[in-house]
N, C-alpha and C positions, 0 to 999 in steps of 0.2 A: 633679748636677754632671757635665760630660762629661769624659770622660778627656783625663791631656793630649793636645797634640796633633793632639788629633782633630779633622779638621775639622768644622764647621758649616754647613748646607743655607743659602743665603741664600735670602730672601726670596723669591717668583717677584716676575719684572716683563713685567709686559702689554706686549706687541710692539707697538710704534707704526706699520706700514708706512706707504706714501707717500701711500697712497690716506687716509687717516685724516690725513693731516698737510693733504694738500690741501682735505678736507670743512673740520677746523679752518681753514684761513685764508679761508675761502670763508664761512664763517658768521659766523667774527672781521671780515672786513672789508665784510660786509654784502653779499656778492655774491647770496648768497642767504637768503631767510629760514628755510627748513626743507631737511633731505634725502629728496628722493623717487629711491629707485631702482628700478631692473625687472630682472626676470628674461625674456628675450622666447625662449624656443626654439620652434622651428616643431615642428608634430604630424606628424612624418614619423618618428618611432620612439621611443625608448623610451628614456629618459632614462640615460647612463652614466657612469661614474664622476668623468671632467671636467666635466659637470654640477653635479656636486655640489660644486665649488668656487666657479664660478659662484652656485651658490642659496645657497650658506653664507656667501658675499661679499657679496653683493646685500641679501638676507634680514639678514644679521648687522652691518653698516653702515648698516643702515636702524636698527633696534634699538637699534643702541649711542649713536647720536644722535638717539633720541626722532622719529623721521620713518616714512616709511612704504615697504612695496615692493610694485612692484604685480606681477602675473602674467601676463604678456602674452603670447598665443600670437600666433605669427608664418605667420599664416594664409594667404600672398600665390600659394602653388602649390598649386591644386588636384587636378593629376595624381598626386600625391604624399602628399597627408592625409586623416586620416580619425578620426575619431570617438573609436574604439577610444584613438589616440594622444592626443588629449584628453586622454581620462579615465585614462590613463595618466600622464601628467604630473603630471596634478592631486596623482595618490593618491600618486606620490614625493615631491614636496613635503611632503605631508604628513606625509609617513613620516621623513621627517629632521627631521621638529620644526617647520617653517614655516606660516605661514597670512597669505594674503595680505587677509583679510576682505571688505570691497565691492570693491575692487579687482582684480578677474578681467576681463581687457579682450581684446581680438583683435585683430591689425589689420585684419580683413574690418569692423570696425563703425565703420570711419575709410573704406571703400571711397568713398563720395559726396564727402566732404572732400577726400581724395587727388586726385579726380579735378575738383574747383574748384579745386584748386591747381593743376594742369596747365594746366588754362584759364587761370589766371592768366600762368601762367611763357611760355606761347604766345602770349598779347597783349603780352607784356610782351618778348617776343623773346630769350626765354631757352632757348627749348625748339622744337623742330620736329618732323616728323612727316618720315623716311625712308622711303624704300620701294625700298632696295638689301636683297637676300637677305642670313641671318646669316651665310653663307660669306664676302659682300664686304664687308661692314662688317667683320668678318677678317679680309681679306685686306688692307683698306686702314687698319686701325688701328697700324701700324707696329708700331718693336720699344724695346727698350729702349735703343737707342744712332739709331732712325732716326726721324723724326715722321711722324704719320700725316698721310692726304690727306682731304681738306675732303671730303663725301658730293655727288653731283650735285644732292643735296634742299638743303643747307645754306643756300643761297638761297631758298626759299620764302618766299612774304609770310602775315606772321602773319595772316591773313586765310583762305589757304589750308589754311596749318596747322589754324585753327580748325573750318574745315569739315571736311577729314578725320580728324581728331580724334572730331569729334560723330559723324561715318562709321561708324569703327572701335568706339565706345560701340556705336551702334545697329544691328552685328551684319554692316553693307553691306558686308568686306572680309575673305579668308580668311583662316587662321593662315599669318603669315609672310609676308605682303604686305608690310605697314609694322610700322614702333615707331615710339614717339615717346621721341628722344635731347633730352636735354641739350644745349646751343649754349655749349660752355666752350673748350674750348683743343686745337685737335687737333695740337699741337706739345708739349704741354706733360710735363715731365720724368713725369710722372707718371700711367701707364696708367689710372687710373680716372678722370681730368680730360678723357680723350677723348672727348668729346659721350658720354656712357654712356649706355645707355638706361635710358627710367624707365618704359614702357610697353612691354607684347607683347601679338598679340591670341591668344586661347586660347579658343577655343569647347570650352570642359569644365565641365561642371556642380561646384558646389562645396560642400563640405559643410554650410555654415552658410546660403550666400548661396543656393544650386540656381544657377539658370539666371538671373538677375537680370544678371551681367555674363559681358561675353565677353571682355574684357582688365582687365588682372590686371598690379598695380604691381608693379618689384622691387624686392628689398631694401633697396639702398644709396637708394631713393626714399622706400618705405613707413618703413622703420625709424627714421629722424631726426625728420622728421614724428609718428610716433606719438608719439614722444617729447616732442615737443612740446607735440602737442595734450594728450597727460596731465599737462604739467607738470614733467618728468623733472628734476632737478637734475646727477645724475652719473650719464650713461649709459657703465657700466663694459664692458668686452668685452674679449676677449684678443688678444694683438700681431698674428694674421692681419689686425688691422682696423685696424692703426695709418695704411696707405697710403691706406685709406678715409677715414679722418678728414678731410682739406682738403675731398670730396666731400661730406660730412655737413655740414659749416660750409656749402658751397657752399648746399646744398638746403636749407637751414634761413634764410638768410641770404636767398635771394631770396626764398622765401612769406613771410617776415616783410616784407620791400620793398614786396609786396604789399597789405601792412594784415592780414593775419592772426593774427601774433602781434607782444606785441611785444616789438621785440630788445633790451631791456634781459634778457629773462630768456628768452633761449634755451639749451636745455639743450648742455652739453658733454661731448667723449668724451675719457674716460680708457681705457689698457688697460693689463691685468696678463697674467701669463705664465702659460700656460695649464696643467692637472695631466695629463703624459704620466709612463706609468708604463714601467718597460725590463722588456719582454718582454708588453707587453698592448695589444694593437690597441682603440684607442678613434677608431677612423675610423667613422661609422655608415652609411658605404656597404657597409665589410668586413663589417662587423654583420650587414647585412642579404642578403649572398654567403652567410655561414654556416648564417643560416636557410632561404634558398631552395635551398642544398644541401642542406640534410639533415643538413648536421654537426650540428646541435644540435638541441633537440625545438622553440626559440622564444626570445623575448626572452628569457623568464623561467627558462632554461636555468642551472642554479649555475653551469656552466662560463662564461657568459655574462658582459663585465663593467658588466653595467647592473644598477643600483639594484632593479629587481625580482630580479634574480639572485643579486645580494649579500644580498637578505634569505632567500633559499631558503637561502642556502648559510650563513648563522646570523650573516654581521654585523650589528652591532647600529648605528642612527642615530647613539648619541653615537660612536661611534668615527670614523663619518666623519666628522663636526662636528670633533673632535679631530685627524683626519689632518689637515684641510685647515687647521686653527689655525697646525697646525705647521709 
């Protein structure tokens, strides 16, 4: 019997956040038949501790409605990845309790796809082929109260386009000659809607691919698309990429126009608030200033705040699972 008075512990009650509410009416009203999420970070360091909200998110919302997540490295800069960070990633994931099973994908192994879908969006006059330096396509992409100005290429006939396109695949043009933008809105309120580019040529060898290609999709092009192509249900990411969103629709929306996929089940982006901690740099450029000085021994430095560091330094996986619950 408890004393009087005393209060009583209630029950716990499992947190519903928005992201769970929207899977629920997305399944409830048949928008989708399963949930497939992803984890996509690019192999350019070492997985830290905003990560692991990400993979506890992704990973744990696949789990808790019977679906699956996959692990996608985001492989699109080769000046920048390598190997080591691979296998780096991998063995964090692992380390916090997750496993992504057959589902370990890249997006270098969509490279030939990405690059039929350009062909498409170029016939299709959605996309063109510049050859203003990256200084003047700056200078001419306006500001946030001015519009930008139309590029001198923007007129190209999709025909030209095509051929310098297949040019720039087959190696005939240097880095920084052309990209191939996007044809959307170069007025439009919102800076990633300015013909963005979806193509650069980069003569660098690459880890997975070697020498096979010399231009090399970005992001905002490769990442909706992969998604696609895997089937993604709720491509989750955090609020940096909410302005990106209309361009994700955008590039999703015209390769499905195309006949590629189709638009009853193209994946959508949700975003949630990222895990910044008060007084711990989780920038992984700082990250990587720290190690090329000298301040720390390496990633895996305890002082360090990445997931190999926190295991040196004696936290244990449930607890981050745990932080990041709460």
């Amino acid at each position: 019997m408890s004393a009087p008075n005393q209060p009583t512990s209630p029950a716990p009650i499992e947190a519903k956040h928005f992201l769970k509410h929207i899977i629920e009416d997305d399944l409830a009203s048949g928008r989708v038949a399963g949930v497939v999420t992803r984890f996509p970070p690019e192999p350019n360091g070492y997985l830290h501790y905003g990560h692991a909200k990400s993979i506890c998110l992704n990973f744990g919302l696949a789990a808790t409605y019977q679906g699956r997540c996959h692990l996608r490295l985001d492989d699109t800069n080769p000046s920048r990845e390598d190997q080591e960070f691979v296998d780096a990633i991998e063995a964090s994931v692992r380390w916090l309790g997750f496993d992504w099973g057959k589902h370990h994908h890249f997006a270098s192994d969509y490279f030939e796809q990405f690059y039929q879908f350009a062909e498409a969006l170029v016939q299709a006059g959605h996309a063109y082929v510049d050859s203003q330096s990256a200084d003047e396509i700056r200078a001419h992409r306006g500001s946030l109260i001015n519009p930008g100005d139309d590029s001198p290429f923007r007129g190209r006939s999709p025909q030209e386009n095509l051929a310098l396109l297949r040019e720039m695949r087959a190696g005939q043009h240097p880095d920084g000659s052309h990209v191939l933008r996007a044809k959307i809105d170069m007025a439009s309120p919102n800076l990633n809607l300015r013909d963005p580019v979806l193509y650069r040529i980069r003569h660098e060898s690459h880890h997975r691919t070697g020498s096979a290609w010399c231009i090399y999709p970005l992001y905002d092009y490769a990442h909706p698309l992969s998604d696609a192509i895997e089937g993604i249900s709720h491509s989750i990411c955090t609020l940096e990429f909410e302005d990106h969103r209309p361009l994700y629709d955008w590039v999703v929306a015209r390769v499905a126009e195309a006949g590629f996929f189709n638009p009853a089940s193209l994946p959508h982006q949700y975003e949630f608030s990222r895990l910044n901690l008060t007084y711990l740099v989780l920038s992984k450029r700082k990250l990587v200033d720290l190690i090329k000085g000298g301040v720390v021994t390496g990633w895996d430095d305890p002082r360090m705040p990445t997931l190999v560091g926190a295991r040196r330094r004696g936290y244990t996986p449930e607890g981050f699972r745990r932080f990041v619950d709460q």
